[in-house]
Each structure stands twice: as C-alpha cells, then as structure tokens.
N, C-alpha and C positions, 0 to 999 in steps of 0.2 A: 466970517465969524457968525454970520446973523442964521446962513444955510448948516452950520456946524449943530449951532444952538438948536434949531428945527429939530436938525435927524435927532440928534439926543432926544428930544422932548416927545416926538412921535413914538421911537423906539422903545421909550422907559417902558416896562412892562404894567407896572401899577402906577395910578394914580392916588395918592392917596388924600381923603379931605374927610372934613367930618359935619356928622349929619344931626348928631345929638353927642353930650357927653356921652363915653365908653362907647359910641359905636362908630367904626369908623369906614369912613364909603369908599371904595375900591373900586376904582373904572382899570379894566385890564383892555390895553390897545394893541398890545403885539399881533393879532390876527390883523387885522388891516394892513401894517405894512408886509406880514409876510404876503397876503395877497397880492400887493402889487406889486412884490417880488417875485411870482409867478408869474404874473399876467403880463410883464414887462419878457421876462423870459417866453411865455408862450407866444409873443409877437415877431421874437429872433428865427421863426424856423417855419416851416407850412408842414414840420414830416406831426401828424398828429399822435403818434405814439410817444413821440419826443414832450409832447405839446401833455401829454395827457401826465407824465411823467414830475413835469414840471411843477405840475399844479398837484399832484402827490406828496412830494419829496418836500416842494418849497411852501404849499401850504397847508395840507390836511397833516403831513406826516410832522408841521414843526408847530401844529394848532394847539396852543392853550384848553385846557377846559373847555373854554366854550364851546371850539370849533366840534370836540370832541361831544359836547352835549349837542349841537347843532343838528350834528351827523347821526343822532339817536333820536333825535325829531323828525329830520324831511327825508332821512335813510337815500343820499346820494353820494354818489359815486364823483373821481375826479373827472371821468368821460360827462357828465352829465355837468358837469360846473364847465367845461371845455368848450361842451354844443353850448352851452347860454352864454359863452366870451364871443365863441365866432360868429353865433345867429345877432346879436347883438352889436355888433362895432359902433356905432355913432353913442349910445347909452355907456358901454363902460368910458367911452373915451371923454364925456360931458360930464359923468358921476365921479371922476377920482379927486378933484379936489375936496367937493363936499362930504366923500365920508372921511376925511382925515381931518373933518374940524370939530373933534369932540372936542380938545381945548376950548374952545370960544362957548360952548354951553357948558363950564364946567361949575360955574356960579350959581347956573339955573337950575341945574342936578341937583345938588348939596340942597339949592332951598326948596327943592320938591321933597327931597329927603328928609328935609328939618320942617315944613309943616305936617307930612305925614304922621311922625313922627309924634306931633303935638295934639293932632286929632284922634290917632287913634293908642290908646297906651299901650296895647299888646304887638306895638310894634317891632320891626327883627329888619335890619339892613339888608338886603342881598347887597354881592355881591355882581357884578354889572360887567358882561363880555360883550366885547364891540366888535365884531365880526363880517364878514361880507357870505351871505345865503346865495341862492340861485332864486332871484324871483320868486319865491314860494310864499314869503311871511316879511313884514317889516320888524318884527318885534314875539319874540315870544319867553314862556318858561319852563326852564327844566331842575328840576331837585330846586325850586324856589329862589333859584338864579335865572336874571336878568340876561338875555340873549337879542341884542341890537343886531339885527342884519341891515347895516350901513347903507349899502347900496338903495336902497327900498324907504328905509327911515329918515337921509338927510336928501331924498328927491323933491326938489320944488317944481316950480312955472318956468325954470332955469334951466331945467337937468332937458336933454335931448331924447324925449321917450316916444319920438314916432313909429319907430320901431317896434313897438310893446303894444301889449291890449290895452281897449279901452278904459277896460277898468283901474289898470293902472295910470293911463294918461290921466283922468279924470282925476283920482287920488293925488298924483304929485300937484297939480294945477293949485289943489286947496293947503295942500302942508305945508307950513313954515319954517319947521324946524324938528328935529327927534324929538321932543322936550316932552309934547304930549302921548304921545306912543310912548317913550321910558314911562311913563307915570302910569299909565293903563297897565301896563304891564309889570309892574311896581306894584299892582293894589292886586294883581294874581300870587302874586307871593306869599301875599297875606292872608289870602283865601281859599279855607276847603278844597283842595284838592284833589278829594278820591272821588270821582265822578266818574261812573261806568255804563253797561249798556241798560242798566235799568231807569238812567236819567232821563226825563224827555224834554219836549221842548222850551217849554215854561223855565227849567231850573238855567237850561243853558243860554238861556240869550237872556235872562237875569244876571246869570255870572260874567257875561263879557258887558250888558249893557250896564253893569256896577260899576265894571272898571274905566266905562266912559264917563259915567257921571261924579266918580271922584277925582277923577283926571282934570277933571274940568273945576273943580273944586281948588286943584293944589294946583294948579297951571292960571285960572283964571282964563281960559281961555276956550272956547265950545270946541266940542269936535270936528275937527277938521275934514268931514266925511259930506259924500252926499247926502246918505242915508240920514241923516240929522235934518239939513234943510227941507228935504223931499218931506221926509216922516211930519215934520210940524206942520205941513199944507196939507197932508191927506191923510192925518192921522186919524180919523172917526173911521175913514173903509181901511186904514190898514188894522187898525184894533178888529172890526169887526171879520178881516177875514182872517188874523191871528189866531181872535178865541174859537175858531174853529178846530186848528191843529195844533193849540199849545201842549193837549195834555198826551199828543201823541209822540212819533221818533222820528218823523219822517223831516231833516232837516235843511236837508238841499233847497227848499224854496226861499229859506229863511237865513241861513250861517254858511259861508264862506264858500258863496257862489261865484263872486267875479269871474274865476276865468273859465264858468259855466254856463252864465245866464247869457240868453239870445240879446233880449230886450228888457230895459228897464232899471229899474236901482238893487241894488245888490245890498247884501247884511242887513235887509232891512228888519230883521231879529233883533241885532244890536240897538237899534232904534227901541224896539218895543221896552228891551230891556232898560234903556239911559231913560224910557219916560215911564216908565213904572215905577224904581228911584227914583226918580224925582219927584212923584206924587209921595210918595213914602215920605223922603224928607221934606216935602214942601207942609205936609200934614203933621207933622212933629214937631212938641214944644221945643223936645231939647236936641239941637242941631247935632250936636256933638255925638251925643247917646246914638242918634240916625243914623249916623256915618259908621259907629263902632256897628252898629244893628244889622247895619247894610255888609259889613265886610264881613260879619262874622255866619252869613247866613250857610245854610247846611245842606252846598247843591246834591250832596248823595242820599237826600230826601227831600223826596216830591212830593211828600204834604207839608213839609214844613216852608218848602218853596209857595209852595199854596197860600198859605195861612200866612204869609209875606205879600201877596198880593190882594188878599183879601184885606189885612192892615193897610196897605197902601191908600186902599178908597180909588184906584186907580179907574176898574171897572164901571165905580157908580161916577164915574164924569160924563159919561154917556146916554147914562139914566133920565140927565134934568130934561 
C-alpha cells in the first residue's frame, strides 16, 4: 500500500500549493520519473542504438515543458544524455533516490515563494520543472520558468561524484539541499532579461551575484559555493583584479568556468556580484526598497548597471 501511495505521489504530474493569495505554485515532477524510466531501460540492453532510443521515446519524446525548455537551453541530443549515463555509472546509480525527493522540500518551496513574494510586490509565480540535465547546469530559466536539473541540484557529501570533475565534486561537498539554487533561480524570473552581446562584465555577474544575495535573503542560508568563502578571504585582490575587466566582455575568467579552469576557484564573478548587493543593501535605510532596487536593476544597460555600483559605495571600501 505505502509503495502504491509513492508511485501515485511521484507520478502526479503537478503539485499544487500556494505561495500568496491568487497565486498558485506548481512543481511539475513527471520528468524525473520518466527518466528513470529510461535509464532503467537503458541498463536492459548494451546494443546502444536501442540504448539511445530509449532515452528518446521514454524521455525527451514524453518530457513536459520543461524537458522541452531544457533542450532549448543546453541544445542536446539523446546520444549525448546516453555518453553521460554510461561515462557515469557509480553517479547515476548514488544520485536516483535524491532527485525524487522534491516531496520532502515542498514546505520549503511554498515559503521561499511566500517570503519572496512579501518582499518584493511586483512579484509573478513561475511555474517550477524538475527535470534531470546532462551535467551542464543545476538550475536554470527559460520564458521565466524554473528549470531544476535534479541530478546536479539534490547532490550532497552523499552522492558518488568520483567519477566527475572537480568542480563538481567540490560543489556537491557544500550543497545541502535544492532549496538555494530554486531560489536563485526564482529571483531570475523576476529579473530583466534581455541581456545581449552589448552587456559586459559588470551587468552580468551583478545579475547572477543578485540572485545569490537574495537567495540567501529567503533561504537564510549563504551560498553554498566555494566562491563565497574564497571571495571573503581575498576579496581586496579579487576586487582589484575585477575592476580591471569589469567594463569589458571577456568572461571566461569570471562566469561559468568550472569545467574550464586548470587551477583555482571558479564563478568568482558571482562572488563580486553577491558582494556589491550587499554593499548596496548593507548601505540602505529601507531594506525592503533594496531588495525591489536590486531585482528590478536594467542588465541591458551598462550605465545604469554603473550607477548601481556607484550607489553601492562598494568601491569606496577599499579607498579607507
């Protein structure tokens, strides 16, 4: 009865809870089990056309929304989700309990949802797909919808990631839970999103390190990143080798290096960004005003990003 009750509860396609009067929060789960509905099937057979079929048929071709927004982000193929099942074995086989426990954070969703909501008033729900990616991203968004890639999001100190780069083993080591990644990823939805190739470095590691310092805001909890701890012990030489390439494009030194860099700490961009908010609102009477201030900033303008960081006083901490 109790294994009946499960598959029901796994399977329901929506969750539904609510996050403020008249809006209501929507976790869609059916991607994760159809995944391990392939990946169970990809394990019955070694002929890999069969293999690559499976994961077609059972999970790209029966994917929700999400999957199909997923696949307009990281643009792969079922061959490509196939090599990271088989290059992988000890990882998928350590990671499949933990992405099927969106249940057990469903209380912790809702009230991320329900303080955001109180802080910022131009707030709008997304909608929330729980999915499994190829290693690419734990979390991202597409059309202002929430996109959990499970695999990636619910890895801790637990999950089996000897097999994977550094950068990831180091990552699962600190995570605890999705809870913070939903929420970062939550505060992109609410934020400017037309950002193109005349944005430069400045606007964008303000817009991902906004979404770390509100994150931490509705989570109560810091980010669960290297780049946070590193960044507070060496942040005078990371600032000053920043303000050298902020106002340029070149971003490879700075955002979403992990499975690039040789040596050293990775997103330390992110870092600059979550400590320039926070100088922002550390320097602000009205906490609240800060927060709407912070979300509503205009990354498809790089003087207005400017004049954000000049309000900040961030620079003149280095002045005394």
């Amino acid at each position: 009865m109790k294994t009946l009750f499960l598959l029901f509860f796994t399977t329901f396609i929506a969750i539904r809870l609510f996050a403020q009067p008249g809006q209501k929060l929507n976790l869609f789960t059916q991607d994760i089990v159809n995944f391990w509905v392939a990946y169970d099937s990809v394990q019955s057979t070694n002929d890999t056309i069969k293999q690559e079929r499976f994961i077609q048929k059972l999970y790209l071709d029966k994917g929700t929304l999400g999957v199909q927004y997923l696949t307009n982000v990281v643009r792969l193929s079922a061959k490509e989700w196939l090599t990271t099942i088989l290059k992988y074995p000890k990882f998928w086989k350590s990671v499949k309990s933990s992405t099927n426990a969106v249940s057990s954070n469903k209380a912790d969703i809702e009230n991320v949802m329900y303080k955001f909501s109180q802080l910022y008033d131009k707030f709008e729900q997304p909608d929330i797909y729980f999915t499994i990616g190829c290693l690419h991203r734990g979390g991202t968004v597409f059309k202002n919808n929430i996109l959990m890639c499970n695999e990636l999001a619910t890895s801790d100190k637990n999950t089996d990631a000897s097999e994977l780069i550094i950068f990831h083993q180091e990552r699962m080591k600190l995570n605890i839970n999705m809870i913070f990644l939903l929420a970062h990823e939550c505060v992109h939805t609410q934020q400017n999103q037309s950002i193109d190739s005349n944005v430069n470095l400045l606007s964008r590691c303000i817009k991902e390190g906004s979404a770390d310092f509100i994150a931490e805001i509705l989570t109560k909890q810091a980010p669960p990143t290297a780049y946070i701890s590193y960044g507070f012990i060496h942040e005078k030489e990371i600032w000053k080798d920043f303000k050298l390439d902020m106002y340029g494009k070149n971003f490879n030194k700075w955002l979403l290096n992990g499975r690039t860099l040789k040596s050293g700490i990775a997103d330390l961009g992110y870092f600059m960004g979550y400590a320039i908010c926070q100088s922002y609102y550390n320097n602000s009477k009205d906490k609240q005003k800060a927060v709407q201030e912070i979300v509503d900033i205009d990354y498809s303008n790089n003087q207005k990003v400017e004049q954000f960081l000049i309000k900040s006083k961030y620079q003149y901490k280095w002045k005394k």
